[in-house]
Residue, then its C-alpha position, 0 to 999 in steps of 0.5 A: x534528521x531527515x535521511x530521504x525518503x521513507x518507504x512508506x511515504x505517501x507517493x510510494x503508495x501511487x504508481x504510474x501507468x500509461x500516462x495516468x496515476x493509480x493507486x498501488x494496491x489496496x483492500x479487496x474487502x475494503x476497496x479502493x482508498x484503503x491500502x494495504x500495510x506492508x510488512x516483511x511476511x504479510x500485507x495486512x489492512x488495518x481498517x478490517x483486518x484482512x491479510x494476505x500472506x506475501x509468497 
């Protein structure tokens, strides 16, 4: 078990800038605290639905 970390763990959704914690991207219906779900064609969240299409 336990072959690293996954990507989608809880600190990829974070990031750094300037100094300070950011969350990653996150619903613009929903707002902040409710993050988008990667997938290989989409990003999609699963509280309203909404889902954009990655270029």
């Amino acid at each position: 078990m336990g072959d690293g970390p996954k990507a989608s763990a809880k600190w990829s959704k974070y990031k750094v800038e300037d100094g300070k914690l950011v969350r990653a991207e996150h619903c613009p219906e929903c707002g902040p605290g409710v993050f988008l779900g990667q997938h290989d064609d989409r990003k999609s969240c699963g509280r309203c639905g909404y889902t954009s299409m990655n270029e």
